[in-house]
N, C-alpha and C positions, 0 to 999 in steps of 0.2 A: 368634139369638133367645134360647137358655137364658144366655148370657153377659150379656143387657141386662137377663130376668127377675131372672137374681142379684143382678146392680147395681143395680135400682131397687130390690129386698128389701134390702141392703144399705145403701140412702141415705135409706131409712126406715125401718128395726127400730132398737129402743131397742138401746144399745153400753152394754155392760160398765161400761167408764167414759163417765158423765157430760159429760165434759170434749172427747172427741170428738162428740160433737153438738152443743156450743157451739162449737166451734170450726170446724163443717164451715157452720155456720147463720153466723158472722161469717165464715166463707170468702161464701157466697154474699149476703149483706148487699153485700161489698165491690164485688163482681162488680155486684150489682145498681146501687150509687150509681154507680162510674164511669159503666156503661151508662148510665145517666139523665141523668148530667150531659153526655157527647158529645152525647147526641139534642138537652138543650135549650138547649146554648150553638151548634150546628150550625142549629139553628130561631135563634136571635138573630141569627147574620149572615145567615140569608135573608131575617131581617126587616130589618134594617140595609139589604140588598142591594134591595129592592124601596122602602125609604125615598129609598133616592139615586137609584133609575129613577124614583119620582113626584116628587123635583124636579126632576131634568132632563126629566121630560117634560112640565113647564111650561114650561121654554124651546128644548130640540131638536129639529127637525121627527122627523116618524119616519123619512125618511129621507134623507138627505142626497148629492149627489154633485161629486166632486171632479175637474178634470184630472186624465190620467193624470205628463201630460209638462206643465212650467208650472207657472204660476200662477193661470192665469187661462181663463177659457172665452170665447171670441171670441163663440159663436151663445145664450150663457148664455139671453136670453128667449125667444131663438123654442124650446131646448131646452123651457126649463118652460111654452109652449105647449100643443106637443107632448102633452107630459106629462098637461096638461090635460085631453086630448082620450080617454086611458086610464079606461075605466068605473072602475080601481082607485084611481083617483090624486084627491082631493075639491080640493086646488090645490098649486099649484107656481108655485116664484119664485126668481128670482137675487137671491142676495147678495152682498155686498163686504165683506172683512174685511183689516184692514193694523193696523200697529202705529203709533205715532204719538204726541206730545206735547200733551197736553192744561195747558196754561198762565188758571190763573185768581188776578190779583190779583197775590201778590209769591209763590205758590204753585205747584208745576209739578208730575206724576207720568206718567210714560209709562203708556200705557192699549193695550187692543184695543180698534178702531170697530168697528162690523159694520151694514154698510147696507145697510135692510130696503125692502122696497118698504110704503108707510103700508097700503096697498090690501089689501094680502096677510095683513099682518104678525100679525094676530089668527087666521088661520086657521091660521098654521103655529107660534105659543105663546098661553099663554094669559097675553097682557100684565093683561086684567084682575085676575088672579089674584096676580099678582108687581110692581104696580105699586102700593109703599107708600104712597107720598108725589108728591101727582100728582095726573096723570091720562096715559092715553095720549094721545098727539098730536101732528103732524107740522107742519111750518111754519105751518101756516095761523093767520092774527090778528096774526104777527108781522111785524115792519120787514121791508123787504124784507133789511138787512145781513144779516138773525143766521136761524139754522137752530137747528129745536126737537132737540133732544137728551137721551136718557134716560142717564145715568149709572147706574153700579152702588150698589148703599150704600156700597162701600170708597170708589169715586172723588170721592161727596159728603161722605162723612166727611171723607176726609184734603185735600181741596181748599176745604171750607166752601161749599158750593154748594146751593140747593134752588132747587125750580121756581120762576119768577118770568115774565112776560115782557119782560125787561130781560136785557142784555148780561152774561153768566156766566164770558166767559174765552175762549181761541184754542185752534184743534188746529193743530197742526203737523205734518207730513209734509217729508218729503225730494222735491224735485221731482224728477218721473220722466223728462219731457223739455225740451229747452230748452240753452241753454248758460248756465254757472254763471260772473259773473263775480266774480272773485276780491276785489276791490277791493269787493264791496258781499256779505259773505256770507249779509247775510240774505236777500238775493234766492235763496238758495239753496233756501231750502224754503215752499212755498207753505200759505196761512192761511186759515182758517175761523172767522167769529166764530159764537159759537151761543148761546143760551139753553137753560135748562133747562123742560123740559114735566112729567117725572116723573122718580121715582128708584125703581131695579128691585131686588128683593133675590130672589134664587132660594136660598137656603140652602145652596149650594153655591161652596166658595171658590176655584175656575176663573170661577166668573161674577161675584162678589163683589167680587172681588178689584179688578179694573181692566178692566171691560167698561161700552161709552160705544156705544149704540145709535142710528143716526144714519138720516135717511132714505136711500132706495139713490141716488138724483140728486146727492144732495149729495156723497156718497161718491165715485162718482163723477169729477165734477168738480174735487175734491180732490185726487185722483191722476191727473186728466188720462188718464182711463181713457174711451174710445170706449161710445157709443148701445147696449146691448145685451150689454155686457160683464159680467161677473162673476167671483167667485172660484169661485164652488159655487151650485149649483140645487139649495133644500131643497122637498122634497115634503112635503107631507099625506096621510093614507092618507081615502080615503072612509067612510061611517059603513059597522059591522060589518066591515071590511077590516082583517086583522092586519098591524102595521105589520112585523113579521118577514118573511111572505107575503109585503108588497108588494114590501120588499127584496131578498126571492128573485129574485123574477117582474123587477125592474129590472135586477138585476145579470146576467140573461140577456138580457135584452134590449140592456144598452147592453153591451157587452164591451169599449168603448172608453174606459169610463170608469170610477172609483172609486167603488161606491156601498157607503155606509155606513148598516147600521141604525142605531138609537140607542144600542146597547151598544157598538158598535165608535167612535160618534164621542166617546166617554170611554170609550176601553179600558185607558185606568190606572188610573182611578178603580178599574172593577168589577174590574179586574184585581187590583189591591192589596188588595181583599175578599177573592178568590177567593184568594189566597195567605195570606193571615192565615188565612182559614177552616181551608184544609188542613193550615197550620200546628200549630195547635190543635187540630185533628182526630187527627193524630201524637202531639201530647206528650198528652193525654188517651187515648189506645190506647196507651200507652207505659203509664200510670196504670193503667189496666183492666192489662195487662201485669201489674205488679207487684202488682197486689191477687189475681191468680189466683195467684198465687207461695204464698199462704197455704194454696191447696185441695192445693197439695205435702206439705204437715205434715199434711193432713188424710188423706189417704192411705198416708202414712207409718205415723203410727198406727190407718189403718185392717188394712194390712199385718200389722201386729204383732198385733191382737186374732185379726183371723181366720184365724190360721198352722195352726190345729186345722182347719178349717173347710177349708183348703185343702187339706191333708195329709189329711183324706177324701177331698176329690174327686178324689187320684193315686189314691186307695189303692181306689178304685169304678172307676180306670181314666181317670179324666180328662188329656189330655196336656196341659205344660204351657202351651202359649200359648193351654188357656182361662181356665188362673188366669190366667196375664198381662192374659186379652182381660176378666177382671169387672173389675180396676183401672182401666185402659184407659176403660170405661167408664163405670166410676166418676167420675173426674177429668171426664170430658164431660161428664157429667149433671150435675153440681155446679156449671160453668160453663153448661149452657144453662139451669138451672133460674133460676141468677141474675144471666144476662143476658138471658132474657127476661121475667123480673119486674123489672127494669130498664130495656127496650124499653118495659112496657107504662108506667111510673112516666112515663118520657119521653113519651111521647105524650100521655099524658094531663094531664101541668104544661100542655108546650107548646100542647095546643089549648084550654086553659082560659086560657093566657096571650093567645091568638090571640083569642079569640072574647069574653073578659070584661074582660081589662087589669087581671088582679090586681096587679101590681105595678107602683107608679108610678116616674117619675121625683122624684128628692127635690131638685126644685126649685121659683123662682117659674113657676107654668103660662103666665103670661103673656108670662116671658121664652123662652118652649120652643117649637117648632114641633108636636110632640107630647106627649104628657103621661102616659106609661105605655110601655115597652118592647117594642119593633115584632119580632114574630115571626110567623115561617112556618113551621109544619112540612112538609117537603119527603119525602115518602117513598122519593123515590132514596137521600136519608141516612139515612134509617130502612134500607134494605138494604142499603147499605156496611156499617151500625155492626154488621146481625146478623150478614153475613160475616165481621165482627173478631171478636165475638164466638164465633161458630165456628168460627176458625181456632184463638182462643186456646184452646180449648177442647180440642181435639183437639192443642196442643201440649202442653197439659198432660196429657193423656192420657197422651200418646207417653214424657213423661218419668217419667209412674208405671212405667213397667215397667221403671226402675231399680232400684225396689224388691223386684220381683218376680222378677229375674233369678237370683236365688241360690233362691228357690223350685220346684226342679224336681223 
């Protein structure tokens, strides 16, 4: 305790020279901007991270489940039945998903299908929401040849394709059963003609890209895939039901199957967040790092003024690792003073960024999905960045009593 009263009398009494209280006040400035800038570039990819969870959860169910062995689930409807039947579960449905050649005009681009039940298909995304150009809608109105079909914005971009109810182009698939004869290879892969109903855009380029949403019969049929079949049974959580929870609560239950919340069925996406974040999070604590490197010269010339000051407190009896222990804590104080006036600078950008939208994006708004820079303050990173800051702190500590070592 008298080691921390000397050091906090010492990091507030006016110094001999001038020159050390500018310099120990640009020591903790420094300390403070790092700290501020980790908290609100740390709040920018939470906000980033919760931008790309609310557009995939316009189109991912919240929870999805897969074969463990296969391809495919032989009992897929009477599974999301079942499912049904769960007070947690508001509905569930087998879909069909295969890769496949969508051919329009003198135009061709390989696509994913992914065949939805029409019935279902609004309760497990919110096609209203992601259907630009359009409307949602399944065969119905049209010829008996052709099947309604939503494409992505990529797939109608690069194919020139918008809704119509007229003949839009072929998918193509490799036939799964049957013998292939050699002499006629087109018989080799079996053909879907289809129109387009809408064109889907979710702001994200896994679904943008080359996703062609098909109904599940047609699908189906396409791949000569059996009454009841599927890839994966996506669920709906009930209202007030956390889609996390429900995936808990499924993945004990089915143990024979793969289920995936919504984070896990884009685990690269949030993944490759999650890596940038931490990434940044290092080279900016590297930063902090180097800016406490200055509270070293401040202590330095603290050493030197109070060499009188110290040589009383041997010469009253004091041994020396409590001169070493006022340094010591000196350098801490210098560092928590101005990483927690740096904690508080960060919290309070980030929740004025979160809650007002001071700063925009310096674009057309019309062309933007949002229109100001998406943040969270996350308080588990508000307690990482104080432990960096307290660790630094106490390194720099530990390294003043290089100074002090010849003071005995």
């Amino acid at each position: 305790m008298l080691v921390l009263k000397i050091a906090l009398r010492y990091l507030f009494a006016k110094k001999s020279h001038r020159a050390i209280n500018v310099i120990a006040l640009v020591s903790m400035v420094g300390v403070a901007v790092a700290t501020a800038a980790i908290i609100v570039v740390l709040s920018v990819f939470n906000g980033f991270t919760d931008l790309a969870y609310g557009h995939l959860a316009a189109i991912d169910p919240d929870v999805r489940i897969l074969p463990r062995q296969g391809k495919v689930i032989e009992r897929a409807d009477s599974l999301a039945g079942l499912l049904e039947d769960m007070a947690d579960v508001g509905a569930a449905s087998a879909v069909l998903q295969e890769r496949a050649l969508l051919v329009s005009g003198d135009r061709q681009m390989p696509v994913v299908f992914k065949g939805l039940d029409p019935a279902k298909a609004r309760a497990m995304a919110d096609f209203d929401k992601i259907v630009i150009d359009g409307i949602f809608a399944d065969s119905n109105g049209l010829p008996d040849s052709l099947v309604g079909v939503m494409p992505s914005v990529g797939v109608a971009v690069n194919l020139g394709i918008r809704p119509s109810p007229y003949y839009a182009g072929d998918i193509y698939v490799p036939r799964r059963v049957g013998r292939i004869n050699p002499a006629n290879p087109a018989a080799a892969y079996r053909c879907l003609p289809v129109a387009v109903t809408g064109v889907v855009q979710v702001d994200q380029p896994e679904y943008d890209a080359d996703y062609v949403f098909i109904p599940l019969e047609a699908a189906r049929r396409l791949l000569d895939y059996k009454e009841g079949e599927g890839s994966a049974v996506e669920v709906a959580a009930a209202p007030g039901v956390r889609a996390t929870d429900l995936a808990d609560r499924l993945a004990d239950a089915l143990p024979g199957y793969i289920v995936q919340g919504r984070i896990e069925q884009q685990a690269d996406t949030f993944r490759m967040i999650a890596v940038e974040k931490w990434v940044t999070f290092l080279m900016l604590a590297f930063i902090l790092l180097i800016a406490s490197f200055n509270i070293v010269s401040t202590l330095s010339l603290m050493v030197i003024e109070k060499r009188s000051d110290m040589a009383t407190l041997r010469a009253l009896g004091a041994p020396a690792s409590l001169t070493r222990g006022i340094f010591v804590a000196e350098g801490w104080l210098i560092t928590a003073v101005g990483g927690i006036a740096g904690l508080l600078a960060g919290i309070a950008l980030s929740l004025l960024q979160e809650h007002f939208g001071l700063v925009r994006l310096a674009a057309d708004p019309s062309a933007l999905t949002i229109d100001v820079y998406p943040v969270r303050l996350g308080w588990s990173d508000v307690m990482i960045v104080l432990v960096a800051v307290l660790a630094t702190g106490f390194l720099i500590g530990f390294m003043s009593r290089l100074f002090t070592r010849g003071d005995k």
